[in-house]
C-alpha positions as CSV (number, residue, x, y, z in Angstrom):
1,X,-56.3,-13.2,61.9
2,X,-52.9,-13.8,62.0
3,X,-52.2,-11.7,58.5
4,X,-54.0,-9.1,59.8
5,X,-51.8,-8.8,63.2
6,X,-48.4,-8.9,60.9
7,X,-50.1,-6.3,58.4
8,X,-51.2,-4.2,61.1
9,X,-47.7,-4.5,62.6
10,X,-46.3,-3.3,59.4
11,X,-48.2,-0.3,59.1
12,X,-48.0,1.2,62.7
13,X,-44.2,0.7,62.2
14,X,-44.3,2.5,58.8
15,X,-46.3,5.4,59.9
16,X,-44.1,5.4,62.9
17,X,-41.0,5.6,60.6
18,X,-42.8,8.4,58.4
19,X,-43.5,10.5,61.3
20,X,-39.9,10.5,62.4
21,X,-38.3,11.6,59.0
22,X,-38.7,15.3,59.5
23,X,-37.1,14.7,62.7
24,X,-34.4,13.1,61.3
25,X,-34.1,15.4,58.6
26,X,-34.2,18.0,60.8
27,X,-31.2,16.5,63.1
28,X,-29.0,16.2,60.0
29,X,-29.4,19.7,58.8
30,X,-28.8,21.1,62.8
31,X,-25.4,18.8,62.4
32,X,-23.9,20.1,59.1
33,X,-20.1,20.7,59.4
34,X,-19.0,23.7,57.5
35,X,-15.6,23.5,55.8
36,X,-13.6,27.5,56.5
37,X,-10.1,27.7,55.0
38,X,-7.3,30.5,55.7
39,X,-4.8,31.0,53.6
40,X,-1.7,33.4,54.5
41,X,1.2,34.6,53.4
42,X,3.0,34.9,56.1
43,X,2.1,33.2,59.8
44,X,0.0,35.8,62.0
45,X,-2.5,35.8,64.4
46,X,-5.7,37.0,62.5
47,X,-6.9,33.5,61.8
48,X,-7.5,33.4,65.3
49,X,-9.6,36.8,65.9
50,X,-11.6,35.5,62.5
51,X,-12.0,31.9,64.7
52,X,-13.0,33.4,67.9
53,X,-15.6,35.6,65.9
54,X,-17.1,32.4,64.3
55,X,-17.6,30.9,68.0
56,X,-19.2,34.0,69.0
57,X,-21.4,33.4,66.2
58,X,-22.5,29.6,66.8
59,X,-19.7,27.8,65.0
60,X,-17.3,26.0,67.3
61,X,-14.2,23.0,65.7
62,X,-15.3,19.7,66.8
63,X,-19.4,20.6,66.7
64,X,-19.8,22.7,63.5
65,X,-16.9,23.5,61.7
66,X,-13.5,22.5,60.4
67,X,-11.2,25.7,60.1
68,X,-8.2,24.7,57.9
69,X,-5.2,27.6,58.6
70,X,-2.4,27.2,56.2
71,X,1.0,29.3,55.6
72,X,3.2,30.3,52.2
73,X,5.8,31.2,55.0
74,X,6.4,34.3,53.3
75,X,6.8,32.5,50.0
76,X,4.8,34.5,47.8
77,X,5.8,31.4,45.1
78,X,4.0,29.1,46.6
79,X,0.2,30.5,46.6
80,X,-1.0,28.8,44.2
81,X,-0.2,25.8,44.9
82,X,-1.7,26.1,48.5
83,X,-4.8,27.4,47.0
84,X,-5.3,24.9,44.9
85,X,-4.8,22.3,47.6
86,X,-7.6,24.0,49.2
87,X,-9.8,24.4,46.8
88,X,-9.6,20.4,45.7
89,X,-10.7,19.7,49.7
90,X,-14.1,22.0,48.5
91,X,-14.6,24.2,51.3
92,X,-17.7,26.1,51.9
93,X,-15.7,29.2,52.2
94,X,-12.1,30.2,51.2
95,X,-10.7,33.2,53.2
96,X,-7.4,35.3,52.2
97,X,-5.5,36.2,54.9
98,X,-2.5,38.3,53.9
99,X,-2.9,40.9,51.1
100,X,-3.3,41.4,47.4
101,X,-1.2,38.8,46.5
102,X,-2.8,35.7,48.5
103,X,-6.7,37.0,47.4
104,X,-5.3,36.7,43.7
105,X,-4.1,33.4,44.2
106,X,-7.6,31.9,45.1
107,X,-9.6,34.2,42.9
108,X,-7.2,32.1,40.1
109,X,-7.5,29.0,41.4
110,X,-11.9,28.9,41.7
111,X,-14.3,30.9,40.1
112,X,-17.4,28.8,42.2
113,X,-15.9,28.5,45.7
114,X,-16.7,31.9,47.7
115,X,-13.8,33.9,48.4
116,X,-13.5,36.4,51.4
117,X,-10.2,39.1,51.7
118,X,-9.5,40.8,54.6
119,X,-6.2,42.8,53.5
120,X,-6.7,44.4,49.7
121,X,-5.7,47.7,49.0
122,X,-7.1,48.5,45.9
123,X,-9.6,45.6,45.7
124,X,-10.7,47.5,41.7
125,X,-7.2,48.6,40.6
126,X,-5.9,44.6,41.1
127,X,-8.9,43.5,39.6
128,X,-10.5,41.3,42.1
129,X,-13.8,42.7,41.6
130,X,-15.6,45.3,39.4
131,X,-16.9,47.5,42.3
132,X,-16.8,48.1,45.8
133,X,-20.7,48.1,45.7
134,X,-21.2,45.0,43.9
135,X,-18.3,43.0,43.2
136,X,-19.4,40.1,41.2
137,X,-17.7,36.6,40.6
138,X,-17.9,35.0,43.7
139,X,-15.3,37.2,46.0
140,X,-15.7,40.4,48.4
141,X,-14.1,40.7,51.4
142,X,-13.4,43.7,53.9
143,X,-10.4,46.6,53.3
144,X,-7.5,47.4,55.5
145,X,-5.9,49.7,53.7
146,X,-6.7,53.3,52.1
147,X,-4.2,55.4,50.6
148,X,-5.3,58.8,51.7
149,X,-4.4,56.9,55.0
150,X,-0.9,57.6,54.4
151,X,-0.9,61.5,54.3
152,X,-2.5,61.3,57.4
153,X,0.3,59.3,58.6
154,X,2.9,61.9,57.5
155,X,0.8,64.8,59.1
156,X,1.3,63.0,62.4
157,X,5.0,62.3,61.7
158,X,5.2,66.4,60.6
159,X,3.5,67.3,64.5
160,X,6.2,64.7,65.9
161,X,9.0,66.0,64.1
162,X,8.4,70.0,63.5
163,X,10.4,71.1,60.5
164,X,10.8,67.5,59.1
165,X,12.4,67.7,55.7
166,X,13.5,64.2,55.1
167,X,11.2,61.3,55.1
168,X,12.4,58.0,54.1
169,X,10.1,55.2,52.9
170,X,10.4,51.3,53.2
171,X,8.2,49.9,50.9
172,X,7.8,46.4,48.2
173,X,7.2,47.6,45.0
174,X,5.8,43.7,44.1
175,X,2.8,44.6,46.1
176,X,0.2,46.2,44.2
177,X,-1.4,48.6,46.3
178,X,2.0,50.2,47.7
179,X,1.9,52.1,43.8
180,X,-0.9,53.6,44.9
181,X,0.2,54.6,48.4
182,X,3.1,56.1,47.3
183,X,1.7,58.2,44.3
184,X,-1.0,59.4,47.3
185,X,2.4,60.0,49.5
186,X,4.0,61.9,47.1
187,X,1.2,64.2,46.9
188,X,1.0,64.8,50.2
189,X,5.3,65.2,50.8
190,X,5.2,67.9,48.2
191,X,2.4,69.9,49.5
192,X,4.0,69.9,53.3
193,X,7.9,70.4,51.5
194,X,9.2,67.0,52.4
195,X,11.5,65.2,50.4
196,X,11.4,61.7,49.9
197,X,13.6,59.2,49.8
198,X,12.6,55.7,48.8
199,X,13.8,52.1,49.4
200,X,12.2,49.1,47.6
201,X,12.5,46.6,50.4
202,X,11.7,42.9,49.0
203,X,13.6,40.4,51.3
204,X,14.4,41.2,54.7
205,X,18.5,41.2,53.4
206,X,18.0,44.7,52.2
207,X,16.6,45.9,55.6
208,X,19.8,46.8,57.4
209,X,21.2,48.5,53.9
210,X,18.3,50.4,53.3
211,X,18.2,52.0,56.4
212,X,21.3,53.0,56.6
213,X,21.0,54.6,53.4
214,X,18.2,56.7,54.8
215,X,20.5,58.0,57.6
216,X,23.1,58.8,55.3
217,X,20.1,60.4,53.3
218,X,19.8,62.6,56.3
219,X,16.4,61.2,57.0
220,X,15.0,62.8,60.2
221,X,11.9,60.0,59.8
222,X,11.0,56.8,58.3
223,X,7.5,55.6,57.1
224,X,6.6,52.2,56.0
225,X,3.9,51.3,53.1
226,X,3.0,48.0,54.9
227,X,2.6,44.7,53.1
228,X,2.7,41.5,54.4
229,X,6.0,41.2,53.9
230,X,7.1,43.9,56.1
231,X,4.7,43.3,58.2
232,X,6.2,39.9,59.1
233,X,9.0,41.6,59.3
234,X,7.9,44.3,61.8
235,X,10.6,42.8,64.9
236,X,13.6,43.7,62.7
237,X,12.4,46.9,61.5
238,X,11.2,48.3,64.5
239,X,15.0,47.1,66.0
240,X,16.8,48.4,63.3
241,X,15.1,51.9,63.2
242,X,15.5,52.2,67.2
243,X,19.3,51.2,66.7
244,X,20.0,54.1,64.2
245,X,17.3,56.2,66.5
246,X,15.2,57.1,63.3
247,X,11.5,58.3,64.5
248,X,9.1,55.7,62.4
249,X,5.5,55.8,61.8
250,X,3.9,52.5,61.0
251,X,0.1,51.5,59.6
252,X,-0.7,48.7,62.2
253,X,-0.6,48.6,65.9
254,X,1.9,44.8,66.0
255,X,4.6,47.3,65.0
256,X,4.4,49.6,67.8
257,X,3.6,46.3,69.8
258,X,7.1,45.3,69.2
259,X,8.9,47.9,69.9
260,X,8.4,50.6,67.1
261,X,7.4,54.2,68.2
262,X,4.0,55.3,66.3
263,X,1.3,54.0,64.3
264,X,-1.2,55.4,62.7
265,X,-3.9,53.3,60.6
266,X,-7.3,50.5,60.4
267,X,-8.4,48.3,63.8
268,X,-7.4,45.2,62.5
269,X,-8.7,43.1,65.4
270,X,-12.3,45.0,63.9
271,X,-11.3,43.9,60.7
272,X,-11.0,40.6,60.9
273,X,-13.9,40.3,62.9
274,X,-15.8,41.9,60.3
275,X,-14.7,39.1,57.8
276,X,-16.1,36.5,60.2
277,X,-19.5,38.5,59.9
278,X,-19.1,37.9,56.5
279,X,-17.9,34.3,56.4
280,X,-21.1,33.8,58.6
281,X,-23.6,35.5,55.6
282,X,-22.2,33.6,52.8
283,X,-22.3,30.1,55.0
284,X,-26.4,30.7,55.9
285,X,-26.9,31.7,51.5
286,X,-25.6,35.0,51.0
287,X,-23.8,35.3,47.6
288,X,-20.4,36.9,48.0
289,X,-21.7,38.8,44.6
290,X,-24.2,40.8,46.3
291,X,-21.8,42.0,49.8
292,X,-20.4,44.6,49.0
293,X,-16.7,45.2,50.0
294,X,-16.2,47.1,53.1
295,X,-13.5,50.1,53.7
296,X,-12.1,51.2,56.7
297,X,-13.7,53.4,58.9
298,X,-12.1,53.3,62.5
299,X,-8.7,54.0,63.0
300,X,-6.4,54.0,65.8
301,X,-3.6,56.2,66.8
302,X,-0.5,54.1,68.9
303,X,2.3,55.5,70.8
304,X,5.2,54.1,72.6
305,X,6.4,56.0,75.1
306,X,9.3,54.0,76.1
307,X,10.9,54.3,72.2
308,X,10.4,57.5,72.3
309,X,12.0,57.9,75.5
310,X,15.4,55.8,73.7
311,X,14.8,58.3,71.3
312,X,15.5,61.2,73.1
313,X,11.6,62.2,71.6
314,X,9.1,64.5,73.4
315,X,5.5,63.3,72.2
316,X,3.3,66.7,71.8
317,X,0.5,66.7,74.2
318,X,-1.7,67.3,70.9
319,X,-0.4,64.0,70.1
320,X,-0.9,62.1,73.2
321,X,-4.3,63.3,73.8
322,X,-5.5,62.0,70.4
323,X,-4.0,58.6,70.7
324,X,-6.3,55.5,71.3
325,X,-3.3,53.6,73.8
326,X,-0.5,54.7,74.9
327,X,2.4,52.3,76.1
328,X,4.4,53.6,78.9
């Protein structure tokens, strides 16, 4: 009798135990932490856009996911050795932050850990995937750039400056999709009878110089081909240009945020929340294969009334009733 109670025992307890391994199962999957890391070039704010779209999504640091930031500092050099320090910690996602150059640099460095861009110009022409439909490998990510964008920008800089003849351009000619931009810009100058003049910009030492030259190059505007480089380098350009009172148009709204006159290009805040959307596919099974890369398709006009204003520049109404904000 006594066997029996002990055996009996024993069962109701291993029944008891079966019963509660779905549970348990179930409790573990709910708890999995997923591993998201951001590379960049240079230090900026999108990571946090990207993280604050991941918390609107369900993922939160400290309950579901560890979101590694790091930073090349505007050391191009050191990509690859940042990317392959992230890929050894074998995230569930790898996210480039800051152009061509950083995407390449863990596209190299894993050809199995998914990779998401959110800044690529010409995701085919650097070779980081075979289509824009279906990009293959294990990479796709979301556009901020088109070159056609930048004959648009010089049709607003033409109704800001009637009778413009001179344009000057700041661009890096180590950034790959810049090639691009300019060939587009050059079509676009020579239709419209500007002239341009050019200034390969790769370190912010040659800022000061090179606009200089474009005032002694009678410039009567300047346009930037952004990369991340100038991008992080947006307070000194936007300073320098107001010093020499040279009308600018830029691609992204942080320029015009610090002080520059006009922009004229992609929602980045849209963006980067875009590329959390994706992150969020590829983390519930989605293959980064099969999602295909996005292009830009809202753009915002910026204008700062206050440089122009410094200036001695009266924004056409035309102008002003097309942009998306104003600062006054």
């Amino acid at each position: 009798m006594q066997i029996d109670q002990i055996r009996r025992r024993e069962f109701i307890t291993l029944v008891g135990g079966a019963a509660s391994w779905p549970l348990a199962a179930h409790a573990q999957q709910a708890t999995k932490v997923y591993r998201v890391a951001y590379l960049d070039l240079f230090t900026a704010s999108d990571s946090t856009v990207v993280t604050q779209r991941l918390h609107e999504l369900g993922y939160g640091e400290g309950k579901n996911l560890i979101f590694d930031h790091r930073t090349a500092e505007g050391r191009s050099e050191r990509l690859p050795q940042l990317a392959a320090e992230f890929v050894s910690t074998n995230p569930d996602v790898l996210v480039a932050g800051a152009g061509t150059l950083t995407a390449k640099a863990l596209q190299s460095a894993t050809a199995t850990i998914p990779i998401v861009f959110t800044s690529v110009g010409d995701a085919i022409g650097a070779g980081i995937v075979k289509s824009l439909n279906r990009p293959g490998a294990n990479i796709t990510g979301v556009s901020t750039q088109s070159s056609a964008l930048v004959s648009k920008r010089l049709q607003v800089l033409r109704e800001l400056i009637p009778g413009i003849r001179v344009v000057a351009v700041l661009m890096n000619p180590d950034t790959p999709f810049t090639a691009l931009a300019l060939q587009e810009l050059r079509i676009a100058a020579a239709a419209g009878g500007q002239h341009l003049e050019v200034f390969e910009t790769r370190t912010a030492d040659q800022l000061s110089t090179n606009i200089e030259a474009a005032v002694r190059a009678r410039a009567n505007g300047l346009m930037t081909l952004e990369d991340p480089l100038l991008r992080g380098l947006r307070q000194q350009i936007s300073d320098l240009a107001a010093k020499v009172r040279l009308p600018t148009i830029y691609g992204t709204k942080d320029f015009v945020e610090a002080g520059g006159l006009i922009s004229y290009g992609v929602d980045r805040r849209e963006v980067h929340r875009r590329a959390a959307e994706f992150i969020d596919k590829i983390l519930k099974g989605a293959k980064p294969a099969d999602i295909p890369v996005e292009q830009p398709t809202k753009f915002e006009l910026i204008i700062n009334l206050k440089t122009a204003k410094v200036l001695g520049l009266t924004v056409p109404s035309t102008l002003l009733a097309l942009a998306d904000e104003v600062i006054e």
